[in-house]
C-alpha positions in Angstrom: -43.2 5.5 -3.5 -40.2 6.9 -6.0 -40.0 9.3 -3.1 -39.4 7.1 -0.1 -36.6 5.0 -2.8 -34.8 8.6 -3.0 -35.1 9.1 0.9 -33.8 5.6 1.5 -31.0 5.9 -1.0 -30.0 9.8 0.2 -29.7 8.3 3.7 -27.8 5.4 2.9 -25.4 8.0 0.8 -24.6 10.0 4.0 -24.8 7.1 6.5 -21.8 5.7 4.4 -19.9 9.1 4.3 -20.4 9.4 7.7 -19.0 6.2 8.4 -15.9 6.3 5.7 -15.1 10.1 7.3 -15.4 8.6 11.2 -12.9 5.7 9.7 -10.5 8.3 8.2 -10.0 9.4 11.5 -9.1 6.7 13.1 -6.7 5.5 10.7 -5.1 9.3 10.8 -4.9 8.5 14.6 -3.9 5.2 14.4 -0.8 6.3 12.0 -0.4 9.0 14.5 0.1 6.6 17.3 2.6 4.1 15.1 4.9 7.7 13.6 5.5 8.4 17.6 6.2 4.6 18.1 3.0 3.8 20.3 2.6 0.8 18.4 0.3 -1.1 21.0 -2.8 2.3 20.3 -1.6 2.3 16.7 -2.5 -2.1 16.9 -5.3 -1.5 18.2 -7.1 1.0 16.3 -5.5 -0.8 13.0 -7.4 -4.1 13.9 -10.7 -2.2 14.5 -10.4 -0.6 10.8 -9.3 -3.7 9.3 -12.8 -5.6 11.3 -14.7 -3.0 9.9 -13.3 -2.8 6.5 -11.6 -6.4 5.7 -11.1 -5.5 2.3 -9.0 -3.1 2.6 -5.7 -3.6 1.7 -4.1 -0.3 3.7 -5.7 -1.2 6.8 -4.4 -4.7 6.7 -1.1 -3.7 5.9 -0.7 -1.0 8.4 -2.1 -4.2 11.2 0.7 -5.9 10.0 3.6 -3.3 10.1 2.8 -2.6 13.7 3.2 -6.4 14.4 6.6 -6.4 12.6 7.6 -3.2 14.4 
């Protein structure tokens, strides 16, 4: 039993790294996209980050600068 609760937990460990690395680079793409003034790709992968993550206060406020810009 305490081995399938370490299984579970170890899985849910990389699942969530796996999913915080494949956000990382989408953000570093999305800021790509807004530096070279593509601000509709930059939008767009912004508000995907920001549905995924609504907490986060980066993503929300990068959404935002590429609706000011």
């Amino acid at each position: 039993m305490k081995k399938n609760i370490v299984l579970l937990l170890l899985l849910f460990a990389f699942s969530n790294a796996f999913s915080q690395s494949a956000a990382d680079q989408k953000f570093r793409l999305a800021d790509s996209y807004e530096k070279s003034g593509d601000l509709q790709n930059a939008s767009r992968l912004y508000e995907e980050l920001h549905k995924e993550f609504p907490n986060n206060q980066v993503f929300f406020e990068s959404l935002a600068r590429t609706f000011l810009g």
